[in-house]
MIBA-323179 format. One record per atom (N, C-alpha, C): residue number from 1; x, y, z. Coordinates in Angstrom, 1 decimal. Each point is the difference from the previous one (the first is absolute). Example, Ala and Ser with C-alpha at 12.3 -4.5 7.8 and 13.67 -1.06 7.14 Angstrom:
BEGIN
+------+--------+--------+--------+
! resi !      x !      y !      z !
+------+--------+--------+--------+
!    1 !   13.2 !   -5.7 !    7.8 !
!    1 !   -0.9 !    1.2 !    0.0 !
!    1 !    0.9 !    1.2 !    0.0 !
!    2 !   -0.4 !    1.1 !   -0.7 !
!    2 !    0.9 !    1.1 !    0.0 !
!    2 !   -0.8 !    1.1 !    0.8 !
+------+--------+--------+--------+
***
This chain:
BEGIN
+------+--------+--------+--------+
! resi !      x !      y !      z !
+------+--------+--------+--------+
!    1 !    0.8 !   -1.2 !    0.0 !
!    1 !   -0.8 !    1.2 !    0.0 !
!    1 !    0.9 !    1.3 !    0.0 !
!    2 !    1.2 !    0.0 !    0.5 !
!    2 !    0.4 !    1.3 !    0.0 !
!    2 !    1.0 !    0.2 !   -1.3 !
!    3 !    0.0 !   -1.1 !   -0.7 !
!    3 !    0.8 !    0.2 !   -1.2 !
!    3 !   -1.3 !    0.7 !   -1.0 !
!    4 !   -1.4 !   -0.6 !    0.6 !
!    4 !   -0.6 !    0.9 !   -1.5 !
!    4 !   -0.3 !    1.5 !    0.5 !
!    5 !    0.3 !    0.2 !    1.5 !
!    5 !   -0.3 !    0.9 !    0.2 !
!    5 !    1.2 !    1.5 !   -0.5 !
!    6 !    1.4 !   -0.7 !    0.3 !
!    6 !    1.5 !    0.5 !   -0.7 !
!    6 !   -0.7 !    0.0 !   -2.0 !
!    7 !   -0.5 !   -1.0 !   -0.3 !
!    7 !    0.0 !    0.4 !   -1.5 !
!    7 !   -1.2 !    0.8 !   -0.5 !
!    8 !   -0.9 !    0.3 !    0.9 !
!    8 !   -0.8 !    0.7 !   -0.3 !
!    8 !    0.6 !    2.1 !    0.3 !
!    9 !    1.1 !   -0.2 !    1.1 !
!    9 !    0.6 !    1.2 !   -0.3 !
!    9 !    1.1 !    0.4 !   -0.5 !
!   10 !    0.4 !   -1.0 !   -1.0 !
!   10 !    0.9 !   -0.1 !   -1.0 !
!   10 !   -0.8 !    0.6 !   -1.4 !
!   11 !   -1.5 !   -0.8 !   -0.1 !
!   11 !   -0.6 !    0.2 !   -1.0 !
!   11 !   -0.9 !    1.7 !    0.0 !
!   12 !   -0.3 !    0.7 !    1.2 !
!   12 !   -0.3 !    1.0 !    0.0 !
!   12 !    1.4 !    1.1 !   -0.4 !
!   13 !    0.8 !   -0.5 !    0.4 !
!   13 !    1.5 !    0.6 !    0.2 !
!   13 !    0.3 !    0.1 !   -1.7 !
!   14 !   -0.6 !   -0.3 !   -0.6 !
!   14 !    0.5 !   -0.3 !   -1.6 !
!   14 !   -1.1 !    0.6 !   -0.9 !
!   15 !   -1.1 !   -0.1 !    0.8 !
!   15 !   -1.0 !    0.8 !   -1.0 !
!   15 !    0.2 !    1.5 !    0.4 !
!   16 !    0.4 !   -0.1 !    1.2 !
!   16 !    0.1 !    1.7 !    0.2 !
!   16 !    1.2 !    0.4 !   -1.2 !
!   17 !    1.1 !   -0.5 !    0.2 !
!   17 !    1.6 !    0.6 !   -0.7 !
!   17 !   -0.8 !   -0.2 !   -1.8 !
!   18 !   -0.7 !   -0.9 !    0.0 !
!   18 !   -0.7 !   -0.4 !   -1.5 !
!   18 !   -0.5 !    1.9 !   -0.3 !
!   19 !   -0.9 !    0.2 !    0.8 !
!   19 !   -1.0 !    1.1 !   -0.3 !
!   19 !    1.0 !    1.0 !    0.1 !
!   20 !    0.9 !    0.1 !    0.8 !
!   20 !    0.5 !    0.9 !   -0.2 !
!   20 !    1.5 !    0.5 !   -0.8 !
!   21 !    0.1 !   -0.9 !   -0.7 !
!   21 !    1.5 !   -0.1 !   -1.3 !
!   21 !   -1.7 !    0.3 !   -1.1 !
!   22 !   -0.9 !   -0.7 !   -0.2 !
!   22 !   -1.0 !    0.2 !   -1.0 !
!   22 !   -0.3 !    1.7 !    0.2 !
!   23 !    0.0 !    0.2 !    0.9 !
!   23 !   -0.7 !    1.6 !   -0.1 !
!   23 !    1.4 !    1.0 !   -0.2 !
!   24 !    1.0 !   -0.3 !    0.7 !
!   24 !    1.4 !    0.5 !   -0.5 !
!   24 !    0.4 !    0.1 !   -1.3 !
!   25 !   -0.3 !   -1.4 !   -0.9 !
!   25 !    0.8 !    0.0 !   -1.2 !
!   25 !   -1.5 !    0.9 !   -0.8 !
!   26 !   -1.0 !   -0.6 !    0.1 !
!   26 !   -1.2 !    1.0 !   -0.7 !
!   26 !    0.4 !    1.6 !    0.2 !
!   27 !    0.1 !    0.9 !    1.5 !
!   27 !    0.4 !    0.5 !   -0.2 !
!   27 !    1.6 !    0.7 !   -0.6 !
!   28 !    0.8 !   -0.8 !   -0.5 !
!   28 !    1.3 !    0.0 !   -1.0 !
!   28 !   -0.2 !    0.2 !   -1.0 !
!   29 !   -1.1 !   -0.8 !   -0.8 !
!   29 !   -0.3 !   -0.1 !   -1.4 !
!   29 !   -1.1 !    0.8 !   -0.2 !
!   30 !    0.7 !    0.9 !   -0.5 !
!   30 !   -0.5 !    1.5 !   -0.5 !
!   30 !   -1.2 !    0.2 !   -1.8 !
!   31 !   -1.2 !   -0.6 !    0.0 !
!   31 !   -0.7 !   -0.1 !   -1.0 !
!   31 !   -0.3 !    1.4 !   -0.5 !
+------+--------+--------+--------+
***
């Protein structure tokens, strides 16, 4: 139990850095 609890803040931990390199690089690329 506490390993899905460790990969469940691994997997929040990644969607956060996800959203935010996606909103970074969007903001980079200048349309």
């Amino acid at each position: 139990m506490r390993r899905w609890f460790h990969g469940i803040e691994f997997i929040a931990e990644t969607l956060n850095t996800h959203k935010r390199k996606k909103k970074k690089k969007r903001r980079k690329k200048r349309r």
